[in-house]
C-alpha positions as CSV (number, residue, x, y, z in Angstrom):
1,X,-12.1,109.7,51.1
2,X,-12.0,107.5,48.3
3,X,-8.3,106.2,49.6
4,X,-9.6,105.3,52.7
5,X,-12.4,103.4,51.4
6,X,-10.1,101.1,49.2
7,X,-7.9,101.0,51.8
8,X,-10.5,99.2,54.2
9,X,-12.1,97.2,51.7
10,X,-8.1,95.7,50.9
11,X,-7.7,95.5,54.5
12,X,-10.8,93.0,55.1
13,X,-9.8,91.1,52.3
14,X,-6.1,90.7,53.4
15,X,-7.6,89.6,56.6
16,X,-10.3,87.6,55.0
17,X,-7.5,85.7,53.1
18,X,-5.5,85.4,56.5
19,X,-8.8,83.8,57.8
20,X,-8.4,80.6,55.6
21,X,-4.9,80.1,56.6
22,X,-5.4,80.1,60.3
23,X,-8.6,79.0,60.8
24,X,-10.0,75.8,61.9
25,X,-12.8,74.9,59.8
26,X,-15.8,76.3,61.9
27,X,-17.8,79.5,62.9
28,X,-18.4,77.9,66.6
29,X,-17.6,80.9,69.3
30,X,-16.2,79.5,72.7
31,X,-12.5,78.2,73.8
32,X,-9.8,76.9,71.2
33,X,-10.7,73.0,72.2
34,X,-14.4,73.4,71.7
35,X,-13.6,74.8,68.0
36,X,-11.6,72.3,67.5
37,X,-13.8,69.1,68.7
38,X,-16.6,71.0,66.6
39,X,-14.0,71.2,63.3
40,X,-13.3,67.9,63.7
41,X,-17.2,66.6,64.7
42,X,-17.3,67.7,61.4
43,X,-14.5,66.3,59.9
44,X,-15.8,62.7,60.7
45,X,-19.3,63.2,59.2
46,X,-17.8,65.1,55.8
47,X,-14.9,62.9,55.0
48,X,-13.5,64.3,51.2
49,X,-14.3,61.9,48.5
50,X,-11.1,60.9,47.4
51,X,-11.6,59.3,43.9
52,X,-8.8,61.0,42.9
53,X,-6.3,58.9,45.3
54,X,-3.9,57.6,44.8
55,X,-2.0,60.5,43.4
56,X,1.7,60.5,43.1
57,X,4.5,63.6,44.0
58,X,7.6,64.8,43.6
59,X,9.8,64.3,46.3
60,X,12.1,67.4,47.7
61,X,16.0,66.0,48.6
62,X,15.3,67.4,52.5
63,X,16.5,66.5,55.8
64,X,15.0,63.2,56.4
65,X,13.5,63.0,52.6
66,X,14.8,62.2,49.5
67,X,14.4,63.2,45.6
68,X,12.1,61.0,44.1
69,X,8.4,60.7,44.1
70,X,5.9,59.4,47.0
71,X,2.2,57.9,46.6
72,X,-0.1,58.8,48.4
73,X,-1.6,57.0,50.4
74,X,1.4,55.0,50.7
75,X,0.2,51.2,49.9
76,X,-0.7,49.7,52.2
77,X,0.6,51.4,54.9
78,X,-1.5,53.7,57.5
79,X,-0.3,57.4,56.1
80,X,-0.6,60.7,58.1
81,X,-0.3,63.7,54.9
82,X,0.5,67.2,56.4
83,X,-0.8,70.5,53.7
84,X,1.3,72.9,54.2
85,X,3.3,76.5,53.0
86,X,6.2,77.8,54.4
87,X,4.3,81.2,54.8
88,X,1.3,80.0,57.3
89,X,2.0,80.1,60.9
90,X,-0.3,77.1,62.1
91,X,1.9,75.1,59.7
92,X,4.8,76.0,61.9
93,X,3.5,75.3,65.2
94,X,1.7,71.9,63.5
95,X,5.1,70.7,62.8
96,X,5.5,69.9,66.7
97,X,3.2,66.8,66.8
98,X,3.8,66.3,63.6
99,X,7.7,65.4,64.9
100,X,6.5,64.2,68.4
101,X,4.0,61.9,66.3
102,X,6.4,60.5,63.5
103,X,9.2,60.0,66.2
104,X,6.8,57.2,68.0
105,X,4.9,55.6,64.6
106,X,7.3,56.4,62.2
107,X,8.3,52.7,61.8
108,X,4.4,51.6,61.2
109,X,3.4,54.5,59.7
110,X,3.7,56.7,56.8
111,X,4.4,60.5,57.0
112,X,4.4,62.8,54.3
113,X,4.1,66.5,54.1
114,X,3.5,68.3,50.8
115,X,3.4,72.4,50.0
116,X,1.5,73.2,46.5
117,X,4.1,76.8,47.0
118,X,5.1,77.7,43.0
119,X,8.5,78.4,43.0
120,X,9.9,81.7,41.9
121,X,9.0,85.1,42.3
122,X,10.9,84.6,45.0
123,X,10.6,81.5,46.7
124,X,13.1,78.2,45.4
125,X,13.4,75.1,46.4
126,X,16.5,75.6,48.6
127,X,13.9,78.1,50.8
128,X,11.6,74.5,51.1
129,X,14.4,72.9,52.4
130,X,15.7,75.7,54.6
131,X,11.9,76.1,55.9
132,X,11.9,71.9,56.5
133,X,15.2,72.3,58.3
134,X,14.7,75.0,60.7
135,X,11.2,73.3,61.6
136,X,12.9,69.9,62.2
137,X,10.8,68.0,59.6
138,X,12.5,64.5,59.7
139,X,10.0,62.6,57.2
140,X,9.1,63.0,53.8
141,X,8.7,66.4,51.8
142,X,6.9,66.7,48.8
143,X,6.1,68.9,45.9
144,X,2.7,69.6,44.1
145,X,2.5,73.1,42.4
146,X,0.1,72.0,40.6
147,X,-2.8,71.4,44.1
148,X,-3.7,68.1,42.7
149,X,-3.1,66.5,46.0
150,X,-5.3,69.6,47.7
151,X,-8.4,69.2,45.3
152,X,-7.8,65.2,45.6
153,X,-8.6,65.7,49.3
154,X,-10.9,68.7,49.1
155,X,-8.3,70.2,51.4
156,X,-9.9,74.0,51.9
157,X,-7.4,75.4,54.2
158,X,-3.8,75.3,55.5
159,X,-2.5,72.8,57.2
160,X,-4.7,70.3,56.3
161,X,-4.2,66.9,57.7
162,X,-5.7,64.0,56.2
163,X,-5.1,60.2,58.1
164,X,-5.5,57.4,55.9
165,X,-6.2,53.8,57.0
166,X,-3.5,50.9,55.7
167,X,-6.0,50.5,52.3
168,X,-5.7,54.2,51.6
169,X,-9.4,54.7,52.8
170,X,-9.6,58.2,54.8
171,X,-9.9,58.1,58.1
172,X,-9.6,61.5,59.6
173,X,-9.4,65.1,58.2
174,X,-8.5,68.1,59.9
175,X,-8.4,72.0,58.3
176,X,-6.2,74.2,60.6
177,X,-4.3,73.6,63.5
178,X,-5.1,70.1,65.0
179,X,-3.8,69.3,68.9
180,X,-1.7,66.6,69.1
181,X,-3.8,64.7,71.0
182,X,-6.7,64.6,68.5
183,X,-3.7,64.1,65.9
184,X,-2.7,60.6,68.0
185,X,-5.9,59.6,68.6
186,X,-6.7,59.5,64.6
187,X,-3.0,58.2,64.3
188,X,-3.6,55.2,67.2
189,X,-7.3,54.5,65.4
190,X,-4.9,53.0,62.1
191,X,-1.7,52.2,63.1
């Protein structure tokens, strides 16, 4: 009895963890697009104080990035930053608009996604840049193991998009999977 009774309190936690991953930021009940115009009603009233900004990263040598080190916000340039891990599943299907988006405002603005993954036990830097491949990532791929980027922007869940305006003032935040057309409509509201 005792098994099963540790077994279902690990369970709800597994899922509970699972929860912070894929969710979007609310408690609302109703469709997928009213939880996300609710996550996001919320987003524009709660914007993360960012004192911390700018920050700098490591850069990952990546399809369509290179070794280095990024700020972010990028100065003075409109910046779109992507939170993600190569283990969450909204990050995957968030890498869509994320492509569809830096394919038409790539010129005028910045992209940059960042994991805060530790390597080892496991995971290297090669499986990044596997991960970044097979998703088609085409921009910018950076490196905090450290979360400084993730408390910088109060970022409380993955993905976690934050849009910054061209003097690194946020604009838009969004904490789980954002549509692309709530994605290009913060994007349009800077570029």
């Amino acid at each position: 009895m005792r098994r099963r009774a540790l077994l279902s309190v690990l369970a709800g936690a597994g899922v509970a963890g699972l929860a912070g991953c894929l969710g979007d930021g609310t408690a609302s009940p109703g469709t997928a697009a009213a939880t996300e115009t609710a996550a996001e009603t919320a987003s524009a009233t709660a914007l993360p104080d960012t004192g911390d900004l700018p920050l700098v990263v490591d850069t990952v040598e990546a399809q369509g990035s290179s070794a280095g080190e990024a700020r972010i916000p990028a100065a003075g340039m409109p910046t779109v930053l992507d939170l993600f891990a190569t283990w969450c599943a909204p990050c995957v299907a968030q890498m869509e608009s994320l492509r569809t988006l830096h394919e038409e405002f790539g010129d005028d603005v910045a992209f940059v996604s960042v994991t805060n993954e530790r390597l080892g036990g496991g995971l290297t830097m090669d499986d990044i840049r596997a991960w970044w491949a097979e998703h088609d990532g085409n921009w910018t791929v950076g490196h905090d193991p450290d979360s400084d980027l993730m408390r910088a922007v109060r970022a409380n869940g993955l993905p976690y998009l934050v849009v910054f305006d061209a003097d690194g003032e946020v604009s838009w935040t969004h904490r789980g999977l954002a549509s692309e057309e709530n994605l290009r409509a913060a994007v349009e509201d800077v570029a």
